[in-house]
N, C-alpha and C positions, 0 to 999 in steps of 0.2 A: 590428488589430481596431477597428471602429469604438465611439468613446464611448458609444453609445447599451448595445451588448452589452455592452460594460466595465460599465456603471454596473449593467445589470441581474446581470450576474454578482453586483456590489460587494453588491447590494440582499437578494440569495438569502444570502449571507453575513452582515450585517449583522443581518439576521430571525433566519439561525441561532444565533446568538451570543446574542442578547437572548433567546430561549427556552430556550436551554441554559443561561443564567445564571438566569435564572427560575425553571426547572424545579429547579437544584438542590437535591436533596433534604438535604444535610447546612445545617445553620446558618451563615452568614458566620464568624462571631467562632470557634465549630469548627474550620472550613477552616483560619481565616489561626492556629491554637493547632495545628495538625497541619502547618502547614507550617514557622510555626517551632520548634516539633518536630525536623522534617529537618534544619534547617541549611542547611551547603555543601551536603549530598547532593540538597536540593532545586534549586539553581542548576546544580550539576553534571548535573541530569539534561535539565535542558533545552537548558544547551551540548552536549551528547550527542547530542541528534537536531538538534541543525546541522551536527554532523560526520556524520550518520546522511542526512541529505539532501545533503547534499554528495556523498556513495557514491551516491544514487538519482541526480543530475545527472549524474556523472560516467558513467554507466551510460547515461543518454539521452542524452549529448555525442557519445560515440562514435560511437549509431546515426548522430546526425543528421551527424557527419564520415564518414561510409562513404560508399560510391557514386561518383557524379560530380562531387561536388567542388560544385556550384553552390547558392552561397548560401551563406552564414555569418552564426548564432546566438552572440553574445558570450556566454560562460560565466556571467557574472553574472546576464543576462538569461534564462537555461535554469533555473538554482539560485531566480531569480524566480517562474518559472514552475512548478516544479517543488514549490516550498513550497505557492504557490496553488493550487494541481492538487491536492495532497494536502490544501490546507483545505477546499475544495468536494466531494471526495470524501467527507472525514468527514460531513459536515453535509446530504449530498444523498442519500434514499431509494434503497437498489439501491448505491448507488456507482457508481463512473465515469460517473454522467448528467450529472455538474457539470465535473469537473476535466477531464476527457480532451475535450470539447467547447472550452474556455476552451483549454486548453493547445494545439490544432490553430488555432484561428483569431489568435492571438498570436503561432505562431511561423510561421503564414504566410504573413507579412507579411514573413520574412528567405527562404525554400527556395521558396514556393510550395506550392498549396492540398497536392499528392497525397505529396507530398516529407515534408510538415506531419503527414498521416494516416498514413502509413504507418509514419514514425518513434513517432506517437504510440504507435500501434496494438501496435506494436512492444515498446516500452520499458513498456505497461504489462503485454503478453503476458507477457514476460520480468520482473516483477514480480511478477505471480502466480504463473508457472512459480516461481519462486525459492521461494514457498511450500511447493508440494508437494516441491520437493527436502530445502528447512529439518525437513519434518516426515519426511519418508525417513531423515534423517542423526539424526534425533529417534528415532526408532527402531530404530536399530541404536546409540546412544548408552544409550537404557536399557536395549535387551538387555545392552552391558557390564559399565553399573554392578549394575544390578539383577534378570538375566535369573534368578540360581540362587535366587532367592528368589520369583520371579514365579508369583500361583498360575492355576487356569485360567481365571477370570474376565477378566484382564490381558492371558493369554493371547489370547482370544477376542477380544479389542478393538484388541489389537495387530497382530493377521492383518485384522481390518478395514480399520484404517487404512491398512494398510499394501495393500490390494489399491484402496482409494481412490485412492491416493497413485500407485498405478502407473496407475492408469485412465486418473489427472489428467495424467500424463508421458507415457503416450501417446498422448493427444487433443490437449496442446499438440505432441511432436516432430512430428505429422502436420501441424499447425496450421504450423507452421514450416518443412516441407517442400512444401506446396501453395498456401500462402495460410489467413486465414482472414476477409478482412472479408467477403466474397462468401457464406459456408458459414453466419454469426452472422446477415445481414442477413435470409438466405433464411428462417433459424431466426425470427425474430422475424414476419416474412411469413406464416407457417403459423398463427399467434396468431389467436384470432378477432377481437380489436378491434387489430389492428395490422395485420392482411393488406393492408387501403385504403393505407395512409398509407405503408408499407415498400415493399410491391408498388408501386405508382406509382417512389418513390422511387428502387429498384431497377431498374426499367427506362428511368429517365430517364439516370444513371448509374451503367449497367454497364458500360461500356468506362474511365471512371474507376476502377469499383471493382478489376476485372480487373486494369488496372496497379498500383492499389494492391498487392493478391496479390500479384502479378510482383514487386515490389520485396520483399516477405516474404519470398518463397520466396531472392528472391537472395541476401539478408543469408547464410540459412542454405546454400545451396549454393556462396558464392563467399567469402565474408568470416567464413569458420570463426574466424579468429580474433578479429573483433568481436564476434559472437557469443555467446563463450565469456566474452569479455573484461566484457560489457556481462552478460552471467548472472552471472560470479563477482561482481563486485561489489555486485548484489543479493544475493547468498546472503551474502555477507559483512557487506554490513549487518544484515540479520536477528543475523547472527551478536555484531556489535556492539550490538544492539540489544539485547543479553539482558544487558549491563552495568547499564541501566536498573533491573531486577531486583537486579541484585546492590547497587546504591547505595541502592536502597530498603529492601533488607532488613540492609544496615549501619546502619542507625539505630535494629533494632530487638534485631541478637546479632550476635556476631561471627562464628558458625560458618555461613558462607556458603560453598558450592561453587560455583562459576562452572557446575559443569555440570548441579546440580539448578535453575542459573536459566533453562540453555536448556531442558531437562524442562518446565519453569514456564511458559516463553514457546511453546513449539509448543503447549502441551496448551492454554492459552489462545487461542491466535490458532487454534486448531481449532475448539473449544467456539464463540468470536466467530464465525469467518466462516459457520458455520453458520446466521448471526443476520445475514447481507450487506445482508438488507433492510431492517432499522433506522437510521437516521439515530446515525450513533459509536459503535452495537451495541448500543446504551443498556440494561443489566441484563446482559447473557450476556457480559461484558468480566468484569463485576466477580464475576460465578457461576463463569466460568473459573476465576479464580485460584483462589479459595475451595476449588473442589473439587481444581486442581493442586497447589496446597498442603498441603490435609489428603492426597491421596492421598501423598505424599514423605512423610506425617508430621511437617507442620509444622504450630504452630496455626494453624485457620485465621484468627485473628484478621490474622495476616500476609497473608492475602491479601486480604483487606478491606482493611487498611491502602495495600499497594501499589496496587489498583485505583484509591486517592485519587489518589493521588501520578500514578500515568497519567493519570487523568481530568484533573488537574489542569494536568499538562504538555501535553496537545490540546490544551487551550481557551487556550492561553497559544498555541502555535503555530498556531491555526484564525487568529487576533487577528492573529498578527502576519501572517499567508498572505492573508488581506483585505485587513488595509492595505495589502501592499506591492502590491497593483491599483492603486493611485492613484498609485505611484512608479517614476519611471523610466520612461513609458509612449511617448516618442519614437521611433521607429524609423527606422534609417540604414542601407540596403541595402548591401552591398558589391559 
């Protein structure tokens, strides 16, 4: 990527960070009496999602090793990119307008431009797919614990979700059978202040975009086991990611279940992404927990509390996903 795009990436980053620190609503002296507060459990949460992105890398390493073999991305330099892709998402309106643009032009420089698109395109598909699965396996997790107690209200929300949730699974398995950058771009095309700018761009390349598909569909028609392999590890993260939950609510009682923390974590990251088009979801992160909480029957003072503690662990990793743009930025083709 040329420095020019690098710095502006850095710039987008650097704006967000200073308004998010700005913006914060709770007091300095507050913050730093609530975090030490936490303790270890505060350190602990943030080594946590570096093993948590370490799962997201390992999940786009494979993409970008499947195929023809041409071109290799050094692992450190994926887990790089991968951190900054997830900061720019946070901090950029809509999401993936920051991260997944940065992440293609950086790792194009090792595969090549369509190599570069397709794995992106890929690894964030299968990012999101991993969502709707997390909230599927959410669903038949609280029918176990709590199905014989559920009244019809819970009921009615549950058959919601859950016909979401299948919607969502079957618009990506098609997506992954056919292609889908071709199917999003046309989508965007039909827009009334986008038709000019897509349309043109679309027909300049469509035999690009076309092969892009082509490589989509192959992942899923020939390399069932990457796949698979580059899915689970996403759903797995999510999975680990609900330990975050449980370190935070260690600080406040002991009687913590690991599984009303995934309850906790799908019913929040539902509530959120409903909210996609805020910059960090800013308000419907921290109304998630509140309401996942009190509905388990916990105070909801805990889910206030825990929203800190996330909010608090982003803008610690947004920081460190920007700087490491300035680090390491040499590339050595193989």
């Amino acid at each position: 990527m040329k420095n020019k795009l690098r710095n502006f990436f850095f710039l987008i980053g650097v704006v967000a960070v200073v308004i998010m620190l700005w913006k914060f609503e709770m007091p300095y002296d507050q913050v730093l009496q609530n975090v030490q507060r936490a303790g270890i459990w505060f350190p602990a949460v943030l080594l946590l999602w570096g093993v948590i992105y370490l799962m997201n890398t390992c999940a786009w390493q494979v993409i970008l090793e499947s195929g023809d073999g041409e071109g290799h991305v050094p692992f450190w330099k994926v887990y790089k990119y991968t951190v900054t892709g997830f900061s720019l998402n946070y901090v950029t309106p809509v999401g993936l307008l920051g991260g997944e643009p940065y992440r293609i032009m950086e790792v194009s420089a090792y595969v090549g431009k369509e190599k570069a698109t397709s794995s992106v395109i890929l690894h964030a598909m299968m990012h999101i797919f991993s969502h709707f699965c997390f909230w599927a396996f959410s669903i038949l997790l609280y029918l176990a614990l709590y199905g014989a107690q559920m009244g019809w209200g819970m009921a009615v929300l549950l058959l919601l979700i859950a016909a979401f949730c299948a919607l969502g699974i079957y618009f990506f398995m098609k997506g992954y059978r056919n292609g889908l950058a071709l199917n999003v771009l046309n989508f965007f095309a039909r827009l009334p202040f986008c038709k000019k700018k897509f349309g043109g761009f679309i027909e300049r390349n469509r035999a690009a975009i076309e092969r892009v598909d082509e490589q989509i569909a192959a992942l899923h028609a020939q390399s069932r086991r990457v796949f698979y392999l580059s899915l689970s590890l996403e759903f797995f993260a999510r999975i680990v990611g609900c330990l975050e939950i449980m370190f935070v609510l260690f600080i406040m009682t002991d009687h913590v279940s690991f599984w009303d923390c995934i309850l906790i974590q799908a019913f929040t990251s539902l509530f959120a992404n409903l909210f996609f088009f805020m910059p960090m979801q800013m308000g419907a992160r921290e109304g998630g927990f509140a309401l996942a909480t009190g509905g388990l029957a916990m105070t909801k003072a805990f889910g206030v509390y825990t929203s800190l503690i996330v909010r608090l662990r982003e803008i610690f990793w947004i920081i460190v996903g920007i700087a490491l743009m300035k680090v390491g930025n040499r590339v050595r083709k193989s």
